[in-house]
PDB file of N, CA, C and O in Angstrom:
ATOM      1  N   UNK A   1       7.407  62.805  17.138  1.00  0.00           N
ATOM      2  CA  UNK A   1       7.547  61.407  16.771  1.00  0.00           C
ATOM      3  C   UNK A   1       8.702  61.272  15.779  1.00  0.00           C
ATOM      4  O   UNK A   1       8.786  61.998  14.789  1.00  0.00           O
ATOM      5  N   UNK A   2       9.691  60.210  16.109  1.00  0.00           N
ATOM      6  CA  UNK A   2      10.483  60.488  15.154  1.00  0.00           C
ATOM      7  C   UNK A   2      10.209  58.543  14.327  1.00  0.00           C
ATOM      8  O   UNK A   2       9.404  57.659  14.619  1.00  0.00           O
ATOM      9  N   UNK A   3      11.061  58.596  13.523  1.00  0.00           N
ATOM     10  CA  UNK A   3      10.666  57.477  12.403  1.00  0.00           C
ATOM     11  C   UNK A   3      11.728  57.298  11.722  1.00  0.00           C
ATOM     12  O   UNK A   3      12.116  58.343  11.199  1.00  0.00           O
ATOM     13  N   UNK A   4      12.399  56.345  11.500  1.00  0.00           N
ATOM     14  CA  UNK A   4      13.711  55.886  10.724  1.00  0.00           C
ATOM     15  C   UNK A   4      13.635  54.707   9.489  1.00  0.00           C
ATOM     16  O   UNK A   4      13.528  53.484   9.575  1.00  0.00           O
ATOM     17  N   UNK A   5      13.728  55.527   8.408  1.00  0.00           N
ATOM     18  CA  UNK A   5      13.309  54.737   7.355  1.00  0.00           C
ATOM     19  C   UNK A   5      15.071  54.820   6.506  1.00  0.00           C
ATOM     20  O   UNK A   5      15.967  55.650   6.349  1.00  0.00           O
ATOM     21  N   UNK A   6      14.752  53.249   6.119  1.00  0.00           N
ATOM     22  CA  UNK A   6      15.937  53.134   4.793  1.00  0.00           C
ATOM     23  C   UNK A   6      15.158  53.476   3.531  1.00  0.00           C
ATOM     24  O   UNK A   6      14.034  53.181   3.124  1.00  0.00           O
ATOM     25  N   UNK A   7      16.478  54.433   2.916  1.00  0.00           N
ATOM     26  CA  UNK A   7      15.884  54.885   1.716  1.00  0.00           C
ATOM     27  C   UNK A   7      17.216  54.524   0.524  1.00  0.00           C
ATOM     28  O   UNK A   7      18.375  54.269   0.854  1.00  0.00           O
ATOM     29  N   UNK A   8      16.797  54.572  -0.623  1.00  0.00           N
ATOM     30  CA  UNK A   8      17.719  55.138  -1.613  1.00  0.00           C
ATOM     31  C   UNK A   8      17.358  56.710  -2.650  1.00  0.00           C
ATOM     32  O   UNK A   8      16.276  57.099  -3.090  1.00  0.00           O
ATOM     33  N   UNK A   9      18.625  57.274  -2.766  1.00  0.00           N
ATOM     34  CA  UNK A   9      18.217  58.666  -3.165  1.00  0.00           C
ATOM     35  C   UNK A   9      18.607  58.325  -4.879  1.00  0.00           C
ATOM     36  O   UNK A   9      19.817  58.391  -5.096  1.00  0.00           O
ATOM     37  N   UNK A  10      17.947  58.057  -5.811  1.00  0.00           N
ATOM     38  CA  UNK A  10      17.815  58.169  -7.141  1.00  0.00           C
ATOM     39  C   UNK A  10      18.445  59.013  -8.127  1.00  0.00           C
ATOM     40  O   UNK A  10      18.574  58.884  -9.344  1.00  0.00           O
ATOM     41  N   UNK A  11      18.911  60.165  -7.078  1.00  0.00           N
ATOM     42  CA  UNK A  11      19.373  61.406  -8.248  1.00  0.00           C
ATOM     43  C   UNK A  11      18.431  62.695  -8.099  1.00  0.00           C
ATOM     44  O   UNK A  11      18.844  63.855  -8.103  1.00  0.00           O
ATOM     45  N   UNK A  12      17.239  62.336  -7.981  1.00  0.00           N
ATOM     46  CA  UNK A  12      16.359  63.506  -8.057  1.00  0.00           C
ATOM     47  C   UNK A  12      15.259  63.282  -6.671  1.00  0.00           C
ATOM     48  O   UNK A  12      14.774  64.299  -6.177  1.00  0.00           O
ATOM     49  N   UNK A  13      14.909  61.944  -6.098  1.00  0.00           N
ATOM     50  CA  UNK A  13      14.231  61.326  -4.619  1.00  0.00           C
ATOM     51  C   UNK A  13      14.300  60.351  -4.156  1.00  0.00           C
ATOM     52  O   UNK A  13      14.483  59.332  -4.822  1.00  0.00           O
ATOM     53  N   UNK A  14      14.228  60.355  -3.413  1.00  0.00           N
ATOM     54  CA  UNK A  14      13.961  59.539  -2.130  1.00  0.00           C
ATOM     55  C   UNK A  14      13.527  58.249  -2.247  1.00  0.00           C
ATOM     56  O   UNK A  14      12.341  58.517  -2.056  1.00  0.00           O
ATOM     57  N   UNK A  15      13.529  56.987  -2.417  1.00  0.00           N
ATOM     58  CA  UNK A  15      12.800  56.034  -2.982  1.00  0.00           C
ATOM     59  C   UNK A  15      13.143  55.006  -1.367  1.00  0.00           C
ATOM     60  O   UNK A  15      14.265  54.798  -0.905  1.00  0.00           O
ATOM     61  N   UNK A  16      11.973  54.569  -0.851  1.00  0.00           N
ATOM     62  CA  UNK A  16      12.000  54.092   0.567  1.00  0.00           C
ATOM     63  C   UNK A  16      12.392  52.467  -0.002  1.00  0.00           C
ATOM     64  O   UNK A  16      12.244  52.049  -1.150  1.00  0.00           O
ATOM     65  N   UNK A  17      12.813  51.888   0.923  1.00  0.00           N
ATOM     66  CA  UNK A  17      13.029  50.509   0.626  1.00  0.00           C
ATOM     67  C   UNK A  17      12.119  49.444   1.499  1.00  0.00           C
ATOM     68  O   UNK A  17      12.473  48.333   1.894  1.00  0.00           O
ATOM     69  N   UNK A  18      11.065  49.986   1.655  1.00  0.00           N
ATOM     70  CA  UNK A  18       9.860  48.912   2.659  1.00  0.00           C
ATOM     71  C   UNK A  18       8.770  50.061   2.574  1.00  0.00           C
ATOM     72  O   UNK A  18       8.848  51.223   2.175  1.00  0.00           O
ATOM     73  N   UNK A  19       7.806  49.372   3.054  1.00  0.00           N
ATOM     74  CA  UNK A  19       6.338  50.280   3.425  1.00  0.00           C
ATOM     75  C   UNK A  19       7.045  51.473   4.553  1.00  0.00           C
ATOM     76  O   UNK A  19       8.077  51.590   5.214  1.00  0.00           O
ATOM     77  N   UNK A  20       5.719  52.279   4.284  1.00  0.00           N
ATOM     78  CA  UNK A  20       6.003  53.865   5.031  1.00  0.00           C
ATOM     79  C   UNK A  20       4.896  54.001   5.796  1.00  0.00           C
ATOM     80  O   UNK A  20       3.817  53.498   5.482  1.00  0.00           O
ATOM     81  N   UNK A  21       5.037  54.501   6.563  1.00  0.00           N
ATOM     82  CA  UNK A  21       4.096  54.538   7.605  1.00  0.00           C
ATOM     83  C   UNK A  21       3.368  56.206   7.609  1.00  0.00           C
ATOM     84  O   UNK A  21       2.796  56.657   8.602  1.00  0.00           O
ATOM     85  N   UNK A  22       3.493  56.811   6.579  1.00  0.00           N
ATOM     86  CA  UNK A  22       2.857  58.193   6.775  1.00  0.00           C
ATOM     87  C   UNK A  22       1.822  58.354   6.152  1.00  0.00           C
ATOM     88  O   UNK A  22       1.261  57.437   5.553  1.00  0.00           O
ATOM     89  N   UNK A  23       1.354  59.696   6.201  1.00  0.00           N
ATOM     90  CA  UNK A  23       0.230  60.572   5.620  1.00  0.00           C
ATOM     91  C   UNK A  23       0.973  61.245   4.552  1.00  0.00           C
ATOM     92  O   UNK A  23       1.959  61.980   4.493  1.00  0.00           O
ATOM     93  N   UNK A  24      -0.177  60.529   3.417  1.00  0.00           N
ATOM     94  CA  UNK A  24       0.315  60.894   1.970  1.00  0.00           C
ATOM     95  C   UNK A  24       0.008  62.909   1.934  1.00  0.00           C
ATOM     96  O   UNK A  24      -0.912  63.096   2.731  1.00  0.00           O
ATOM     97  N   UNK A  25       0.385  64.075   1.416  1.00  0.00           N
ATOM     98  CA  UNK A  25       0.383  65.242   1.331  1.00  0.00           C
ATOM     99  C   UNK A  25       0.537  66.251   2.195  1.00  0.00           C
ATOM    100  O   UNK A  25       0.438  67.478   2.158  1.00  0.00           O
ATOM    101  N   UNK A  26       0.875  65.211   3.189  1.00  0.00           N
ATOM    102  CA  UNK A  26       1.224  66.222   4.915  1.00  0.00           C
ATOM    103  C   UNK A  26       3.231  66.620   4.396  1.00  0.00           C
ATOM    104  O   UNK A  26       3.806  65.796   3.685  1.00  0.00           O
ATOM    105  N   UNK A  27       3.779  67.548   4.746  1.00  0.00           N
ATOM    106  CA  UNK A  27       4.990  68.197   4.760  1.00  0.00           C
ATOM    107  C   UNK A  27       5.750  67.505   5.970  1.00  0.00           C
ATOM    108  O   UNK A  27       5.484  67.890   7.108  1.00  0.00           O
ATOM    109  N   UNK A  28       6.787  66.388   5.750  1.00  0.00           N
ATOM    110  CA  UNK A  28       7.776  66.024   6.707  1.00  0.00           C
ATOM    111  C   UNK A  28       9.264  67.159   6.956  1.00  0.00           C
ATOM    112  O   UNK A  28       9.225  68.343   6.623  1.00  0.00           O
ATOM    113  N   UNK A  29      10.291  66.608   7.486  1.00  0.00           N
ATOM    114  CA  UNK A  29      11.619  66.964   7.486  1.00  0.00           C
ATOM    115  C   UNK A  29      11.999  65.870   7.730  1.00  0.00           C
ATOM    116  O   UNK A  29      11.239  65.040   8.229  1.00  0.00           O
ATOM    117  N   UNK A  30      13.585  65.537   7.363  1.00  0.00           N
ATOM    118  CA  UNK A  30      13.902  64.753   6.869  1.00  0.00           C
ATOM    119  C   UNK A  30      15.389  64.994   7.457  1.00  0.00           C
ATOM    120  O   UNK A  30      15.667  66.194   7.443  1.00  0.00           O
ATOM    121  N   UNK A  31      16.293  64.274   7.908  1.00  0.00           N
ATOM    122  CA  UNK A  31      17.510  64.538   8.513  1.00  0.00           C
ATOM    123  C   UNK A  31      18.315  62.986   7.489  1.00  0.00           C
ATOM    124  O   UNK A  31      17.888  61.837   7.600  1.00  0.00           O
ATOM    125  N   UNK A  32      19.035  63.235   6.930  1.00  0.00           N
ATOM    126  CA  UNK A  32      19.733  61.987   5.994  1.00  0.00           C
ATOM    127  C   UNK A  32      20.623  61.811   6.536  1.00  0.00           C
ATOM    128  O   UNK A  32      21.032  62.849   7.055  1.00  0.00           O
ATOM    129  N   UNK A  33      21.423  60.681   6.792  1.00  0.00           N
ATOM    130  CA  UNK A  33      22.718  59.757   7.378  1.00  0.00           C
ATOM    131  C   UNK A  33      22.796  58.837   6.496  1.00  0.00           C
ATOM    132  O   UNK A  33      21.935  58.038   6.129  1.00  0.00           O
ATOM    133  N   UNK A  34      24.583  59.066   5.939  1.00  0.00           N
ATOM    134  CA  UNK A  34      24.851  57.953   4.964  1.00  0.00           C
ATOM    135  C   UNK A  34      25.284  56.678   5.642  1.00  0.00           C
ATOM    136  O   UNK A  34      26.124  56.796   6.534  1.00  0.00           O
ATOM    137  N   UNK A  35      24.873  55.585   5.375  1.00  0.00           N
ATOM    138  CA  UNK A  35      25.205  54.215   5.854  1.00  0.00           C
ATOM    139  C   UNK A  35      26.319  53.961   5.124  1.00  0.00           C
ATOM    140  O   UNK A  35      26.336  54.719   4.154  1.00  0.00           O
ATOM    141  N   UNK A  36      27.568  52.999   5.159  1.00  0.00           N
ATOM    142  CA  UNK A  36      28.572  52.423   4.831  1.00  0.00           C
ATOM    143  C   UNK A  36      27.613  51.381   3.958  1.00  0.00           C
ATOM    144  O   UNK A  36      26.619  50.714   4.248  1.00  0.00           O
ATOM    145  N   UNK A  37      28.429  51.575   2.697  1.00  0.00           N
ATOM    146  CA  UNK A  37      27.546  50.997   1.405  1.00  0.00           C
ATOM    147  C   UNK A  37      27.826  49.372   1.666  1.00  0.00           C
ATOM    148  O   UNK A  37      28.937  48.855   1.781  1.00  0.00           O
ATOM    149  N   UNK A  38      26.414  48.640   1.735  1.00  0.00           N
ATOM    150  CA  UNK A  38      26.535  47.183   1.742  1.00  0.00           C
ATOM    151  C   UNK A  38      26.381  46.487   3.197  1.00  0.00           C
ATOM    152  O   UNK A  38      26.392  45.281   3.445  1.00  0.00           O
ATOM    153  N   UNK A  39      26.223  47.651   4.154  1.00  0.00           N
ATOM    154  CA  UNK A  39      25.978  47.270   5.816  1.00  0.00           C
ATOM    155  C   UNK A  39      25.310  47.873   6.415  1.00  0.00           C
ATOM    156  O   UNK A  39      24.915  48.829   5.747  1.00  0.00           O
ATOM    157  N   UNK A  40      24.752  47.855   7.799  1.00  0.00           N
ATOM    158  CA  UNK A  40      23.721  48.475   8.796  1.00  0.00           C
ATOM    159  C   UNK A  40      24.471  49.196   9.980  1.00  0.00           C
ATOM    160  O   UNK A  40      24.456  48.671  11.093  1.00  0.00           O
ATOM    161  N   UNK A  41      25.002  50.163   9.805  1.00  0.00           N
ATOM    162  CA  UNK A  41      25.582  50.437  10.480  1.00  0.00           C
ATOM    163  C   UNK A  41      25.125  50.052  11.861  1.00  0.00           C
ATOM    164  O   UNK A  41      25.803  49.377  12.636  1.00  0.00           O
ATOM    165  N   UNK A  42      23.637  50.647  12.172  1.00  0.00           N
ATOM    166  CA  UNK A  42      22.850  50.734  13.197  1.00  0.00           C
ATOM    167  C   UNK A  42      22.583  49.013  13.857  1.00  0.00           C
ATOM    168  O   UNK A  42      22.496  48.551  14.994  1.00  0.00           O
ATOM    169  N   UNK A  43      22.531  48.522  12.685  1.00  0.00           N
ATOM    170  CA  UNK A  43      22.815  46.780  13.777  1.00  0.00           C
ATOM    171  C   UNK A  43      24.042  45.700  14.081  1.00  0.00           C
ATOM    172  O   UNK A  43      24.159  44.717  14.812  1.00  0.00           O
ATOM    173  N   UNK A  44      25.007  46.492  13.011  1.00  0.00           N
ATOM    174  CA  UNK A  44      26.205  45.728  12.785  1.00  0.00           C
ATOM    175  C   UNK A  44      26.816  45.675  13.940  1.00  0.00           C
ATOM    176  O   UNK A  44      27.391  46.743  14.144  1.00  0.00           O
ATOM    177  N   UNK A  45      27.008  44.642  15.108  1.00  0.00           N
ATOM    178  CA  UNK A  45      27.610  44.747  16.462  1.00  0.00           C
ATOM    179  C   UNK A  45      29.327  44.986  16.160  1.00  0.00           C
ATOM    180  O   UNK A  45      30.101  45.022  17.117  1.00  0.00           O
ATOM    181  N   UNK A  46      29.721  45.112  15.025  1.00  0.00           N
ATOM    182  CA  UNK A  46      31.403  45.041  14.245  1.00  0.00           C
ATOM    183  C   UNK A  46      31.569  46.851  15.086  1.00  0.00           C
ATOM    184  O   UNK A  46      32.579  47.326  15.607  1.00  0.00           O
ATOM    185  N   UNK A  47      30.212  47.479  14.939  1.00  0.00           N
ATOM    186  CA  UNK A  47      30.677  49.363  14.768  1.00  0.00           C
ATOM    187  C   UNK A  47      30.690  49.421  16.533  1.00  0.00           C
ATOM    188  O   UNK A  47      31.036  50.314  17.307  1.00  0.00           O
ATOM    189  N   UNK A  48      30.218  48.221  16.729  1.00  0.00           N
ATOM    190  CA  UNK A  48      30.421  48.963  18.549  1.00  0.00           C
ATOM    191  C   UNK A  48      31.922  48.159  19.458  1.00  0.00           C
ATOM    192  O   UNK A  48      32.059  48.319  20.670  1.00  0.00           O
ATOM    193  N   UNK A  49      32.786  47.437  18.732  1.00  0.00           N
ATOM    194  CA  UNK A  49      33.262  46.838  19.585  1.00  0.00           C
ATOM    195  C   UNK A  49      34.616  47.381  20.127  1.00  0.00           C
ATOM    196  O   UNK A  49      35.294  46.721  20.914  1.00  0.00           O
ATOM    197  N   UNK A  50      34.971  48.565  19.691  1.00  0.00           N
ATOM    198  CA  UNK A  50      35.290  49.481  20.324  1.00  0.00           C
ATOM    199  C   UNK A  50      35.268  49.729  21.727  1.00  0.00           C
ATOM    200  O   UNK A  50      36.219  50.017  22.453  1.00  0.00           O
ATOM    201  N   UNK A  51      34.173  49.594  21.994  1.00  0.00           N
ATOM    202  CA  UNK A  51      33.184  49.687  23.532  1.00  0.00           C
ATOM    203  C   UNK A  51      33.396  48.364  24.356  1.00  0.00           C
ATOM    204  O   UNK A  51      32.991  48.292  25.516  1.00  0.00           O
ATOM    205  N   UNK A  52      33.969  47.433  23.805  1.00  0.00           N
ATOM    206  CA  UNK A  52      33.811  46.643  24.640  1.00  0.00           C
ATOM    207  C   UNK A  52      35.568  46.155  24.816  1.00  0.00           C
ATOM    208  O   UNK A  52      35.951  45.050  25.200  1.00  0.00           O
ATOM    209  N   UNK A  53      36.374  47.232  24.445  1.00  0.00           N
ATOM    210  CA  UNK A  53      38.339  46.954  24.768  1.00  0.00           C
ATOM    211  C   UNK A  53      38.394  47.444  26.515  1.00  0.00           C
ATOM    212  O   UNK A  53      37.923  48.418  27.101  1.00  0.00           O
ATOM    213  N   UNK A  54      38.979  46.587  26.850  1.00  0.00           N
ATOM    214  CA  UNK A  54      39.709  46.544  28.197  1.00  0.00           C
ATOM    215  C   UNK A  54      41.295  46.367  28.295  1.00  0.00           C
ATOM    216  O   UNK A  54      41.991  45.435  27.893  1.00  0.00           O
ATOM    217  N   UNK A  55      41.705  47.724  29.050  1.00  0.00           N
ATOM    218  CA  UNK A  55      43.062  47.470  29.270  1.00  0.00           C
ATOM    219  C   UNK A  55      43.344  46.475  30.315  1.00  0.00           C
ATOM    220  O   UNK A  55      42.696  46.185  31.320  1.00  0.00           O
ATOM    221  N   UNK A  56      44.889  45.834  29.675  1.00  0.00           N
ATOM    222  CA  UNK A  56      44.990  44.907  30.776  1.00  0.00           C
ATOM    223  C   UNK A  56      46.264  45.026  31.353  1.00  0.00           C
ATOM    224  O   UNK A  56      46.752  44.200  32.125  1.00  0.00           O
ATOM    225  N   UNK A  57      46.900  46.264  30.897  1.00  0.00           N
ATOM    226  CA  UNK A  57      48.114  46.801  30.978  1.00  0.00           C
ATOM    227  C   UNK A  57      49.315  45.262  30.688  1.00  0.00           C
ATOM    228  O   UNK A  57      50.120  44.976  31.575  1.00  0.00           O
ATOM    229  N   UNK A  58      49.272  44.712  29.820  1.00  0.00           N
ATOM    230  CA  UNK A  58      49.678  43.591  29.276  1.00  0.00           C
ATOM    231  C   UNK A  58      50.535  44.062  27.829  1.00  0.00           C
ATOM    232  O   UNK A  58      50.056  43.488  26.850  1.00  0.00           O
ATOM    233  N   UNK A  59      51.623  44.925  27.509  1.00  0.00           N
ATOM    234  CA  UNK A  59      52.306  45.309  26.431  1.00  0.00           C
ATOM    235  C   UNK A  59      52.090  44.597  25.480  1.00  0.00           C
ATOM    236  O   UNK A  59      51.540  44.981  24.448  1.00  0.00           O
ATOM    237  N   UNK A  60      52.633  43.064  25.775  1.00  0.00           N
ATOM    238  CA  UNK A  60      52.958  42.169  24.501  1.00  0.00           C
ATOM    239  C   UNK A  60      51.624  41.384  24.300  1.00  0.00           C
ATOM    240  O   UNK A  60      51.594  40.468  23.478  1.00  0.00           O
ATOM    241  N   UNK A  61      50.840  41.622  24.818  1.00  0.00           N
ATOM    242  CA  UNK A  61      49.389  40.665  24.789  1.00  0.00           C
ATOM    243  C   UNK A  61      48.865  40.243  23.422  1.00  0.00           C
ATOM    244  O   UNK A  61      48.325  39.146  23.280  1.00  0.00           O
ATOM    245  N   UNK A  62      49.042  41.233  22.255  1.00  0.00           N
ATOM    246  CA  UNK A  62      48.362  41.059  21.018  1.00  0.00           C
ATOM    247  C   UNK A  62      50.041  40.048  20.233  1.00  0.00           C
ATOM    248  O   UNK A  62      49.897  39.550  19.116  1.00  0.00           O
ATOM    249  N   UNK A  63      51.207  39.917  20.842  1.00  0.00           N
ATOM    250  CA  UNK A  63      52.747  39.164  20.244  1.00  0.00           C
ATOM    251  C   UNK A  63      52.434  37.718  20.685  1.00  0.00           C
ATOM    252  O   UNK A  63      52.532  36.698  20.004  1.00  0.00           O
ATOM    253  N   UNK A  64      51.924  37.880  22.337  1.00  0.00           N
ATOM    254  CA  UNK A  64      52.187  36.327  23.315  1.00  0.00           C
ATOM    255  C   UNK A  64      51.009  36.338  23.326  1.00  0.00           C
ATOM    256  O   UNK A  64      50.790  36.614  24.506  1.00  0.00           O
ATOM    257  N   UNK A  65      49.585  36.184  22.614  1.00  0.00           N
ATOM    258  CA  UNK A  65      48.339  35.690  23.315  1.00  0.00           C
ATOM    259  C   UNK A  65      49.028  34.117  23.519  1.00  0.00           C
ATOM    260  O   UNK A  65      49.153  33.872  24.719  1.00  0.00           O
ATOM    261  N   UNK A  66      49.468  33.079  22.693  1.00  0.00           N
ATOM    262  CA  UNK A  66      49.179  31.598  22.852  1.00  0.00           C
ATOM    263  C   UNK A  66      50.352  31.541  24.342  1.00  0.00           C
ATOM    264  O   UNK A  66      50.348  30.464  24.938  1.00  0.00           O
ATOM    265  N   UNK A  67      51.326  32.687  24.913  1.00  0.00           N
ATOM    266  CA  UNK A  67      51.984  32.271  26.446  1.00  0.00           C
ATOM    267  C   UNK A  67      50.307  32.744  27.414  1.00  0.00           C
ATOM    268  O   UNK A  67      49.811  31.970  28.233  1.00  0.00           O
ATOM    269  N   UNK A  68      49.738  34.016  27.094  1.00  0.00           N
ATOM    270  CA  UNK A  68      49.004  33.859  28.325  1.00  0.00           C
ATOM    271  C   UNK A  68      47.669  33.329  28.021  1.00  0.00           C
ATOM    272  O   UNK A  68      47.116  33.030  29.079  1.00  0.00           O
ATOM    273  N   UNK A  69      47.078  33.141  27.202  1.00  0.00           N
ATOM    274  CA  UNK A  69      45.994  32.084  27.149  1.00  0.00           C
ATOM    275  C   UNK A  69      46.000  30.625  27.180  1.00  0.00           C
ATOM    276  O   UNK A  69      44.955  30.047  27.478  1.00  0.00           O
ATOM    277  N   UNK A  70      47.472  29.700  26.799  1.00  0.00           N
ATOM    278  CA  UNK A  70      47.401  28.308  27.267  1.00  0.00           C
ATOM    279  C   UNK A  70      48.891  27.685  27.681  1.00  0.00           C
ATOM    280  O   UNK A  70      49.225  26.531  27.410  1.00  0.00           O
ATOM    281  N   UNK A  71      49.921  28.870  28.547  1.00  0.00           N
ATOM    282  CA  UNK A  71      51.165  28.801  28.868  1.00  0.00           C
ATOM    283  C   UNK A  71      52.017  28.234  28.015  1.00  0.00           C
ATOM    284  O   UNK A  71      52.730  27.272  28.301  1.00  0.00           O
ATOM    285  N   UNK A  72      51.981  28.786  26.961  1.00  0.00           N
ATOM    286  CA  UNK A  72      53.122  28.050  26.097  1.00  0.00           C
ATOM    287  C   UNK A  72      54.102  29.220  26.600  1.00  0.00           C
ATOM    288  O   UNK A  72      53.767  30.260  27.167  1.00  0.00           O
ATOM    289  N   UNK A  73      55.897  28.632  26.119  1.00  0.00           N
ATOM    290  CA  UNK A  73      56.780  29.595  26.239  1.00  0.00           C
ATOM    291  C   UNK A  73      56.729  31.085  25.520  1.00  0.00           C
ATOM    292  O   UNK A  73      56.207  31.205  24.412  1.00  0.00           O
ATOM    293  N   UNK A  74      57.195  31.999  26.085  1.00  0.00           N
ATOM    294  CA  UNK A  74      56.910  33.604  25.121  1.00  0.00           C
ATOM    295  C   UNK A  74      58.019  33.266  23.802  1.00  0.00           C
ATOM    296  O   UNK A  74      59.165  32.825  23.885  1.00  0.00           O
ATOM    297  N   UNK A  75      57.179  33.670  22.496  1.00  0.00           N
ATOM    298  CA  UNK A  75      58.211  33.169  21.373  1.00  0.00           C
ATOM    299  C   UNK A  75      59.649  34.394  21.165  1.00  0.00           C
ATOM    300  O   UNK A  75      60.772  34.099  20.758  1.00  0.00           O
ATOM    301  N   UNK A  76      59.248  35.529  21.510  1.00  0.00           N
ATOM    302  CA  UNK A  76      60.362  36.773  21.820  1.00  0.00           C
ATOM    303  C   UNK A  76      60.769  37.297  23.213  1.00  0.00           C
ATOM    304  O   UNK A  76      59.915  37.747  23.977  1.00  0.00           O
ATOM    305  N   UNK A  77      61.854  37.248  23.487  1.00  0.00           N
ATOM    306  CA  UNK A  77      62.533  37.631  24.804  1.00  0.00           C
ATOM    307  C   UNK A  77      62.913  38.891  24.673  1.00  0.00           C
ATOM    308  O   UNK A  77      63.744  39.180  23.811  1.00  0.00           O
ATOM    309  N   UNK A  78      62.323  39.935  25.577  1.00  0.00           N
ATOM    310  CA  UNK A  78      62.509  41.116  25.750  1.00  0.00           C
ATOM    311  C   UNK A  78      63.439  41.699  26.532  1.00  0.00           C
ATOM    312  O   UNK A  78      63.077  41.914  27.689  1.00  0.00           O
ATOM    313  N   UNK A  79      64.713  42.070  26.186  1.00  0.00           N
ATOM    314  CA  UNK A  79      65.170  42.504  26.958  1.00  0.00           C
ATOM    315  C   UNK A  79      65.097  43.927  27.602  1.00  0.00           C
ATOM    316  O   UNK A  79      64.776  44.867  26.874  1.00  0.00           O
ATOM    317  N   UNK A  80      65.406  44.168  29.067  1.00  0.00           N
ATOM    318  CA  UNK A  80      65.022  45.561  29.563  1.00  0.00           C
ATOM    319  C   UNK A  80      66.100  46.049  29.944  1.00  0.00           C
ATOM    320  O   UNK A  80      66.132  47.188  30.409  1.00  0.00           O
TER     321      UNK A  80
END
């Protein structure tokens, strides 16, 4: 069974930040992962959007979004 609790570590333990769901004098293990101080890593949809880039083989796409999203003229002419 595994179980994922937020904690803060004090210096010397563990101090949970909500109710715990265990058996008080039974021996756990414990695997720690530091979170980015001030966020959730685990719900923040910001850490996955990575996952959601599509190439569009479009070079200048991030220079001309306002030519190909509502045809305005391209503001730089590229020459080749």
């Amino acid at each position: 069974m595994t179980k994922i609790l937020e904690v803060l570590f004090d210096g010397s333990v563990f101090r949970p930040s909500g109710p715990v769901d265990l058996e008080a004098g039974k021996k756990y293990t414990i695997t720690v992962q530091l979170s980015p101080e001030g966020s959730d890593a685990d719900k923040d949809p910001a850490f996955e959007i990575a996952s959601l880039a599509v190439d569009t083989h479009i070079p200048d796409l991030a220079e001309e979004h306002d030519h190909y999203l509502y045809g305005s003229p391209k503001r730089v002419v590229y020459e080749q």
